[in-house]
BAGUDREN-804175 format. One line per field, with one value per atom (N, C-alpha, C, O): chain; residue number from 1; x, y, z; atom name. Coordinates in pm, 1 decimal. Example, Ala and Ser with C-alpha at 12.3 -4.5 7.8 and 13.67 -1.06 7.14 Angstrom:
% BAGUDREN-804175
ch: c(A, A, A, A, A, A, A, A)
i: c(1, 1, 1, 1, 2, 2, 2, 2)
xx: c(1319.0, 1230.0, 1320.0, 1423.6, 1285.0, 1367.0, 1290.0, 1340.9)
yy: c(-569.0, -450.0, -330.0, -331.9, -225.0, -106.0, 3.0, 113.8)
zz: c(780.0, 780.0, 780.0, 846.5, 708.0, 714.0, 787.0, 803.9)
at: c(N, CA, C, O, N, CA, C, O)
END
This chain:
% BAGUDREN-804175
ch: c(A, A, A, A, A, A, A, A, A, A, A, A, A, A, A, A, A, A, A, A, A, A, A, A, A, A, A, A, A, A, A, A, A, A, A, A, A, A, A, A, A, A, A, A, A, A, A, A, A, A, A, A, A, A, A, A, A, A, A, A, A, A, A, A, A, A, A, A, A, A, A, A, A, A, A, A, A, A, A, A, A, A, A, A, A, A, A, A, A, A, A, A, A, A, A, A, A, A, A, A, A, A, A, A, A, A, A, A, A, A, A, A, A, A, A, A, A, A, A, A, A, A, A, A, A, A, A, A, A, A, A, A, A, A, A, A, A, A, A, A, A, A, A, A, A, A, A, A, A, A, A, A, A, A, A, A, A, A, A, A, A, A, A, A, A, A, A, A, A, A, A, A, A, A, A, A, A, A, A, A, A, A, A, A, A, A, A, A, A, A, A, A, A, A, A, A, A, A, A, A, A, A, A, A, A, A, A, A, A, A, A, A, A, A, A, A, A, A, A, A, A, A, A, A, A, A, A, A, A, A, A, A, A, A, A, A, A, A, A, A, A, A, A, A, A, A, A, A, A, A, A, A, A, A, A, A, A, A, A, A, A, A, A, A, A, A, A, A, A, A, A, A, A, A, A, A, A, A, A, A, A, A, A, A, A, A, A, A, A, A, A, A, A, A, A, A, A, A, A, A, A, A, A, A, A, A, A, A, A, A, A, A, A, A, A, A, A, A, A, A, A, A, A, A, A, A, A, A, A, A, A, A, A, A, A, A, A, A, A, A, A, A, A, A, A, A, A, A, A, A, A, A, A, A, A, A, A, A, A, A)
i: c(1, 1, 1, 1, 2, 2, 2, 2, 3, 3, 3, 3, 4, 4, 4, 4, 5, 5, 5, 5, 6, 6, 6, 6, 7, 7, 7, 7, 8, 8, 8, 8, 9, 9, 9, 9, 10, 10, 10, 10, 11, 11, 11, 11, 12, 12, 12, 12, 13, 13, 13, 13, 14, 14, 14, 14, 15, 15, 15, 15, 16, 16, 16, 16, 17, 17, 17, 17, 18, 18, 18, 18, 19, 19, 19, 19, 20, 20, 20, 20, 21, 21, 21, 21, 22, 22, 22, 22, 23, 23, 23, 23, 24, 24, 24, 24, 25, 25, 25, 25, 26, 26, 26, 26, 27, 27, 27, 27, 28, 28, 28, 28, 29, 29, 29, 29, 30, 30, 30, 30, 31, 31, 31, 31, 32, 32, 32, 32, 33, 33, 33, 33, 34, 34, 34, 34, 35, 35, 35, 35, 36, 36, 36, 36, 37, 37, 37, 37, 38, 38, 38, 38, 39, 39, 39, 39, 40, 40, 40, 40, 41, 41, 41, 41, 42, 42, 42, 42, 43, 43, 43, 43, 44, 44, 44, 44, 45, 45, 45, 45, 46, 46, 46, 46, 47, 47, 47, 47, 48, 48, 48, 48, 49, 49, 49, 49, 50, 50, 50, 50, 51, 51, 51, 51, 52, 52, 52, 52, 53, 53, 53, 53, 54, 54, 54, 54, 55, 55, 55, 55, 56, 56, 56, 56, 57, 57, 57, 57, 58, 58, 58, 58, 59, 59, 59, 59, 60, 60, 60, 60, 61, 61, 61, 61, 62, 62, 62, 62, 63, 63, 63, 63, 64, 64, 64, 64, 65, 65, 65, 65, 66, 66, 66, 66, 67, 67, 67, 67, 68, 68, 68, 68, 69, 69, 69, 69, 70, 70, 70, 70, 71, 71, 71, 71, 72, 72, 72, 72, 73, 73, 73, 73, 74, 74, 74, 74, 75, 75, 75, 75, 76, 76, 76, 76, 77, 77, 77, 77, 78, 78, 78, 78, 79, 79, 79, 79, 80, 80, 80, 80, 81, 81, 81, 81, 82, 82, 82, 82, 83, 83, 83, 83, 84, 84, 84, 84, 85, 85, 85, 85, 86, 86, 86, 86, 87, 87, 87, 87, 88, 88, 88, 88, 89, 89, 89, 89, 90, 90, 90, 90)
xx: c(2541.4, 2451.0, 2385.5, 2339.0, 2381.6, 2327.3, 2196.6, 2159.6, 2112.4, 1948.8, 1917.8, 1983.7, 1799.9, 1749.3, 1625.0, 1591.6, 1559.8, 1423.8, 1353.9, 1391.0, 1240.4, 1163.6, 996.2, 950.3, 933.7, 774.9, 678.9, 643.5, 654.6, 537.8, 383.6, 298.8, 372.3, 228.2, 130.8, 152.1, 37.8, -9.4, -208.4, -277.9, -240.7, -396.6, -460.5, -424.6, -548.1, -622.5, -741.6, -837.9, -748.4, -904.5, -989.9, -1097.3, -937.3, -1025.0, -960.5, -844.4, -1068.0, -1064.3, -1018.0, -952.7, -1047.1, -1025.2, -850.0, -821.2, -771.5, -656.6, -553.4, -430.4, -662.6, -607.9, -540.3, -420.3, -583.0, -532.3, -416.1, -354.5, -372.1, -222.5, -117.5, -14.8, -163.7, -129.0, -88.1, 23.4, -154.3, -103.9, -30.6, 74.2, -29.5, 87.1, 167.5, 202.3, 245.3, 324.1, 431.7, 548.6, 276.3, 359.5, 414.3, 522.5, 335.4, 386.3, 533.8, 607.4, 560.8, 649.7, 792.2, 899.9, 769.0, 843.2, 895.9, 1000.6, 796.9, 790.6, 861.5, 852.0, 923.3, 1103.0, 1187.0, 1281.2, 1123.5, 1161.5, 1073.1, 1113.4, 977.8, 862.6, 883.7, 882.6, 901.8, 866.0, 761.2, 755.3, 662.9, 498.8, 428.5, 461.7, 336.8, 199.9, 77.2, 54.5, -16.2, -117.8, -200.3, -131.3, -338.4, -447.7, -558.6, -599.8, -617.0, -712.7, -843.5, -827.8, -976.0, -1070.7, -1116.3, -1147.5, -1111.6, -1173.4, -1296.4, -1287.2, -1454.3, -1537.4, -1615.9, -1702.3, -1603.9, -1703.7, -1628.1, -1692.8, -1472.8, -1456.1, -1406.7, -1352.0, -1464.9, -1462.3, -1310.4, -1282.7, -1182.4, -1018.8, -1024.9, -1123.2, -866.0, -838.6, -696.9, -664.5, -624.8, -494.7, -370.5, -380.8, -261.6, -217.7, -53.9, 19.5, -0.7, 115.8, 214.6, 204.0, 322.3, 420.9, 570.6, 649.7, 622.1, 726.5, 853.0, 855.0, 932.7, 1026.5, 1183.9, 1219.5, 1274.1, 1435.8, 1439.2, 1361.1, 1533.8, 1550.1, 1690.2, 1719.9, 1743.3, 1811.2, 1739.5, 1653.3, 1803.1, 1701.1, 1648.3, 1557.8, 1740.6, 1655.6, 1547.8, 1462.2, 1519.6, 1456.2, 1302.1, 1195.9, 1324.0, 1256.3, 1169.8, 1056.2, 1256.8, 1244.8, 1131.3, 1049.4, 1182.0, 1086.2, 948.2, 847.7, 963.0, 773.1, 709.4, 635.7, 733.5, 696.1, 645.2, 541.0, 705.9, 726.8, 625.2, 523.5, 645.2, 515.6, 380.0, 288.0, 404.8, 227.5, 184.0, 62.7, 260.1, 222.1, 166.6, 86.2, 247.5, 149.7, 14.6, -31.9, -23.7, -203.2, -267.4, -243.0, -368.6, -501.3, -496.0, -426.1, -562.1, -663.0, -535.7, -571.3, -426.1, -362.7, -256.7, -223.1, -202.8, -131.8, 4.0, -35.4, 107.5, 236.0, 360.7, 443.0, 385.9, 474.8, 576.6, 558.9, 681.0, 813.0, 864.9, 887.9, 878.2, 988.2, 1087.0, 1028.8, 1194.9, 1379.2, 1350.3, 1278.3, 1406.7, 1475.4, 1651.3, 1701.5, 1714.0, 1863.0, 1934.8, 2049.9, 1875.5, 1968.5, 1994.3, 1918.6, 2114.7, 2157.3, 2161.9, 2118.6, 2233.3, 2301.8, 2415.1, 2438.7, 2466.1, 2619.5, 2633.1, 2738.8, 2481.7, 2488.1, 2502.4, 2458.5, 2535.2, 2524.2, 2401.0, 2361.5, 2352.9, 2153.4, 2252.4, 2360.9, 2175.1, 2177.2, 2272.9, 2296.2, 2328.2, 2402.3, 2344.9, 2402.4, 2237.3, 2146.6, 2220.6, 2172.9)
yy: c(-2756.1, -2824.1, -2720.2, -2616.8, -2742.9, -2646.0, -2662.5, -2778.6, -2571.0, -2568.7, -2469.3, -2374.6, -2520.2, -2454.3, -2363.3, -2389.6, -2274.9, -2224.0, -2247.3, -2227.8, -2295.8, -2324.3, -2360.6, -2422.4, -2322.1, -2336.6, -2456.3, -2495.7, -2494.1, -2642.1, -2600.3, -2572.8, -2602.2, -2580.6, -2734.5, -2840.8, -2706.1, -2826.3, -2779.9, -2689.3, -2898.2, -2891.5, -3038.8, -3149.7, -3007.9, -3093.1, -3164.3, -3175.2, -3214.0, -3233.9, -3373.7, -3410.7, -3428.0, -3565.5, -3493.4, -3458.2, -3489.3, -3456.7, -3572.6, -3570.6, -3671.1, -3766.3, -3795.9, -3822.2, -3789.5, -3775.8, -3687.7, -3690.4, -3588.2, -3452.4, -3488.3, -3462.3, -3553.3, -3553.4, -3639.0, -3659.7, -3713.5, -3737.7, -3628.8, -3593.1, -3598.5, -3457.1, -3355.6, -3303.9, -3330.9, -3229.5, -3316.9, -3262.4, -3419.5, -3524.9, -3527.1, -3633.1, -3511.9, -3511.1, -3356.4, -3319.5, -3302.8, -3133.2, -3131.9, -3076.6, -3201.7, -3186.8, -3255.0, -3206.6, -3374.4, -3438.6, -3342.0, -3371.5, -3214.6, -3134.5, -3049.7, -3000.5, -2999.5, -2886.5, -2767.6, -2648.5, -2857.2, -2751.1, -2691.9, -2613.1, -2752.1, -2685.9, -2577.7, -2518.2, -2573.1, -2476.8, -2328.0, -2291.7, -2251.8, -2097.1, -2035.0, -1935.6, -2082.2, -2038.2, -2145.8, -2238.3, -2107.9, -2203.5, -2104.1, -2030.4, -2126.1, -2019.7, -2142.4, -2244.1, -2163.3, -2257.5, -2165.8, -2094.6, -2167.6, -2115.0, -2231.9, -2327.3, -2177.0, -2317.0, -2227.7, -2108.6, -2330.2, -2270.8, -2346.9, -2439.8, -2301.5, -2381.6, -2366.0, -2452.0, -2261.3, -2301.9, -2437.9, -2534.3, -2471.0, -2559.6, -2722.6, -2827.1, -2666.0, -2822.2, -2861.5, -2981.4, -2741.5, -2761.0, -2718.7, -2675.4, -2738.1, -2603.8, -2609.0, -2714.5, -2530.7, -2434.8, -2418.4, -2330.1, -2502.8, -2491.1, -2427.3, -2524.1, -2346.0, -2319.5, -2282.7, -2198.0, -2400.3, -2417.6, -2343.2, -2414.0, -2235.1, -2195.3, -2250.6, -2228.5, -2312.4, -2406.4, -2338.1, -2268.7, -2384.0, -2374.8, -2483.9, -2527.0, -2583.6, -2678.9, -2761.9, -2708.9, -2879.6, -2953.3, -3031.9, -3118.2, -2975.7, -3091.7, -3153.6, -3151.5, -3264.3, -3402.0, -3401.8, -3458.7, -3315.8, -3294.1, -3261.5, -3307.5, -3185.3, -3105.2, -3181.5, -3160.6, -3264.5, -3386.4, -3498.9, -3540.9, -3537.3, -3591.2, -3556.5, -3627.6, -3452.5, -3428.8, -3427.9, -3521.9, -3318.2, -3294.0, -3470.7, -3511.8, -3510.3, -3679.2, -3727.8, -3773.4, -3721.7, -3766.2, -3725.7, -3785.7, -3604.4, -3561.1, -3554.7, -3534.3, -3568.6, -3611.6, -3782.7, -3826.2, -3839.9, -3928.3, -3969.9, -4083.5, -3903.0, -3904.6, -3879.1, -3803.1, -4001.3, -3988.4, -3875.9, -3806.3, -3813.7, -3671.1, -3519.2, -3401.4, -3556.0, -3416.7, -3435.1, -3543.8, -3307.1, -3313.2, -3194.3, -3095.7, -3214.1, -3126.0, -3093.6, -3184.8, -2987.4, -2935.5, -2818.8, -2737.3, -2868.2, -2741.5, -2642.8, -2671.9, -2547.0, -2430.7, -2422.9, -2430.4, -2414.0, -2360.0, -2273.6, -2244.3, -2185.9, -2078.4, -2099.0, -2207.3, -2026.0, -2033.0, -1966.5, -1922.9, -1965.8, -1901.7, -2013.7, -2051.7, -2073.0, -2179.7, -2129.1, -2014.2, -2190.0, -2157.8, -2081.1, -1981.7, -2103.3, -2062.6, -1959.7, -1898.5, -1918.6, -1816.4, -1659.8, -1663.8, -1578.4, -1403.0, -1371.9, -1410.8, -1284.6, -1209.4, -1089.4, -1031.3, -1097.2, -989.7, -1040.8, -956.8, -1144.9, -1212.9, -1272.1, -1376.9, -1254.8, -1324.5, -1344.0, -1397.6)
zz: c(7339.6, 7250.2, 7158.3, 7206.3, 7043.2, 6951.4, 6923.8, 6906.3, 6914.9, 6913.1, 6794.1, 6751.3, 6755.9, 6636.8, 6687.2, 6802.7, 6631.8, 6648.2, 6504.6, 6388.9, 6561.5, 6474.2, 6488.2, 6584.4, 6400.7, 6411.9, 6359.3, 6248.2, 6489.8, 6419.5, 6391.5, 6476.4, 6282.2, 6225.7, 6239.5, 6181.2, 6322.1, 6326.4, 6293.6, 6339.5, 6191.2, 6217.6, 6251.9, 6212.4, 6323.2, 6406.2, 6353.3, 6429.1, 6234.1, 6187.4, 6254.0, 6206.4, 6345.7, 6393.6, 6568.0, 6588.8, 6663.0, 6820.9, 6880.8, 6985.1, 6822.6, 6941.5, 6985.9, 7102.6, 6905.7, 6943.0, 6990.5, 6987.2, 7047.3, 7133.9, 7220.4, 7210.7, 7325.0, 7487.9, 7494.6, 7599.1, 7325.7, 7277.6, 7243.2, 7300.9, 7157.0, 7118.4, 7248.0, 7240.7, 7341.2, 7471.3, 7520.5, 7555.2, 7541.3, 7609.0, 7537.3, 7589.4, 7454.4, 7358.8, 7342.1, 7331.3, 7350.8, 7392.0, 7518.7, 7538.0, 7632.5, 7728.3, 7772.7, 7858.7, 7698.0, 7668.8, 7647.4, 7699.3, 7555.8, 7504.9, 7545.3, 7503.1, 7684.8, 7695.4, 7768.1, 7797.9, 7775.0, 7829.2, 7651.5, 7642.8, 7547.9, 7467.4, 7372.3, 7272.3, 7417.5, 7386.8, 7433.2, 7550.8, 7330.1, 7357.2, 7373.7, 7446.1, 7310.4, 7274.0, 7204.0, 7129.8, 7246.0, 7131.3, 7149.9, 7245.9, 7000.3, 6978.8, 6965.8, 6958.4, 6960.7, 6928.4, 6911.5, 7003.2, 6770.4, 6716.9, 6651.3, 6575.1, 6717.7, 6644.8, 6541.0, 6542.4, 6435.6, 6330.3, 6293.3, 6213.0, 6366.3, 6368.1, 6249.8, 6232.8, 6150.7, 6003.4, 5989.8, 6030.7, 5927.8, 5888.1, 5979.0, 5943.6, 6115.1, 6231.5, 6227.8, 6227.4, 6224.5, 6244.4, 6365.3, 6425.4, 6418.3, 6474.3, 6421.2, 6366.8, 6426.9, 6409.8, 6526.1, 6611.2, 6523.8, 6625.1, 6625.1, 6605.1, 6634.7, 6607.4, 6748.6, 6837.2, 6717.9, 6834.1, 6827.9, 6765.6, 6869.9, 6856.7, 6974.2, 7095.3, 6908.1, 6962.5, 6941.2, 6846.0, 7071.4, 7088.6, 7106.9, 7191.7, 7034.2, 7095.6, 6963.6, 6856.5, 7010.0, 6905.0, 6804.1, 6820.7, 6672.2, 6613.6, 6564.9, 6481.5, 6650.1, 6699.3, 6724.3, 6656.6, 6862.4, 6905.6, 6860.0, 6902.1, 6779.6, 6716.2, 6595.9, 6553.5, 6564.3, 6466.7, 6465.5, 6383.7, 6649.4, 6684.6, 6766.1, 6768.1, 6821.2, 6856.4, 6719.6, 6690.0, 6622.8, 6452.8, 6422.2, 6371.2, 6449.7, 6362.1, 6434.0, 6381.8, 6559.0, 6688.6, 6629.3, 6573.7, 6662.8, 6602.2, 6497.7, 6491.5, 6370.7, 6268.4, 6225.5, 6143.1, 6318.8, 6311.0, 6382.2, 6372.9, 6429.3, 6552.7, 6381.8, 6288.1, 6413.4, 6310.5, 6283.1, 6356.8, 6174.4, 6216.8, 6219.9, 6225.4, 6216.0, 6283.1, 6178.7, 6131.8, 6144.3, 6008.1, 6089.3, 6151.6, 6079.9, 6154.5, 6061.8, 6054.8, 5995.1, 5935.7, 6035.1, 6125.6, 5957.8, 6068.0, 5966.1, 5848.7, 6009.9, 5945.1, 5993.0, 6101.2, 6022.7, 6063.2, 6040.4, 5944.9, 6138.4, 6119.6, 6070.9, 6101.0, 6019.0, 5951.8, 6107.2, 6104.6, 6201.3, 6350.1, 6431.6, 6520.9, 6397.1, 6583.3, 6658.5, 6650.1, 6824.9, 6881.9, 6852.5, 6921.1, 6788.4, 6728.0, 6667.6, 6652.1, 6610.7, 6497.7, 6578.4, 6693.3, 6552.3, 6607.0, 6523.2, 6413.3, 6618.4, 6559.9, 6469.3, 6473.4, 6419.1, 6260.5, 6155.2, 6068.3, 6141.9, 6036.7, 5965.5, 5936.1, 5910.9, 5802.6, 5697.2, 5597.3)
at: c(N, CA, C, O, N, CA, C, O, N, CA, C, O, N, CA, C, O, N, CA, C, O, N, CA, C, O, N, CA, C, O, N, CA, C, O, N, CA, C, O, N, CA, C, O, N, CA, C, O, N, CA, C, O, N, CA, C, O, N, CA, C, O, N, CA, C, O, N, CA, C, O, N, CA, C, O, N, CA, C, O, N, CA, C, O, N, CA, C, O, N, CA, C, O, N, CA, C, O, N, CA, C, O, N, CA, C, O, N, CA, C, O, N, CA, C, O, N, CA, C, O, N, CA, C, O, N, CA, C, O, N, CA, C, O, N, CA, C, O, N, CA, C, O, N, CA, C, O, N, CA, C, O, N, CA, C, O, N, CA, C, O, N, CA, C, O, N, CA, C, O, N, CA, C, O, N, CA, C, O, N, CA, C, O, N, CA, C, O, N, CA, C, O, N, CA, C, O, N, CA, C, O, N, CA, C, O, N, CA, C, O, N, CA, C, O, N, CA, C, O, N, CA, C, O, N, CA, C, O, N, CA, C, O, N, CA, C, O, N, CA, C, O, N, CA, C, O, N, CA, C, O, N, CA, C, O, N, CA, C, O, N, CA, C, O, N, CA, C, O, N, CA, C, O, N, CA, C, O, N, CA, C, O, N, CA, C, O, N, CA, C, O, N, CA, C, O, N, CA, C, O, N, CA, C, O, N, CA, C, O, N, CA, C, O, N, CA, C, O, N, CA, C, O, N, CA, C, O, N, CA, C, O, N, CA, C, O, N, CA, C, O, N, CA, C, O, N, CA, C, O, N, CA, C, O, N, CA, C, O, N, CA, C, O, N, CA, C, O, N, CA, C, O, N, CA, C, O, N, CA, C, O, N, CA, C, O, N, CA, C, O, N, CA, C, O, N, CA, C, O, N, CA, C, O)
END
């Protein structure tokens, strides 16, 4: 199965639909490499960035998931490396 890496940028501006949001990750989370969470309390965000292996579909749909929770806004980057690809062939 071929898997992509790639980063979900997510911000959080309404709380109440957090403990969706971690269920959702948790949902995922055999395809999770890392996640960072930063509050950024002058402006009442926080900052959440998810580094993911996975197919994607996959990938497609948590992004799609948490973009839709009130309050929480979720963009992805690709990386150009599959499964398939050899490291240093950019």
């Amino acid at each position: 199965m071929e898997t992509r890496v790639a980063i979900i940028g997510i911000i959080v501006e309404n709380q109440a639909p957090v403990s969706t949001l971690n269920a959702i990750l948790h949902e995922y989370s055999q395809y999770i490499i890392g996640r960072m969470g930063i509050p950024y309390h002058q402006k009442g965000i926080s900052i959440i960035s998810v580094a993911v292996d996975a197919p994607q579909d996959e990938i497609s749909a948590m992004s799609g998931k948490i973009g839709r929770l009130n309050g929480i806004t979720a963009k992805t980057v690709y990386s150009k490396i599959t499964s398939g690809t050899e490291k240093g062939l950019l």
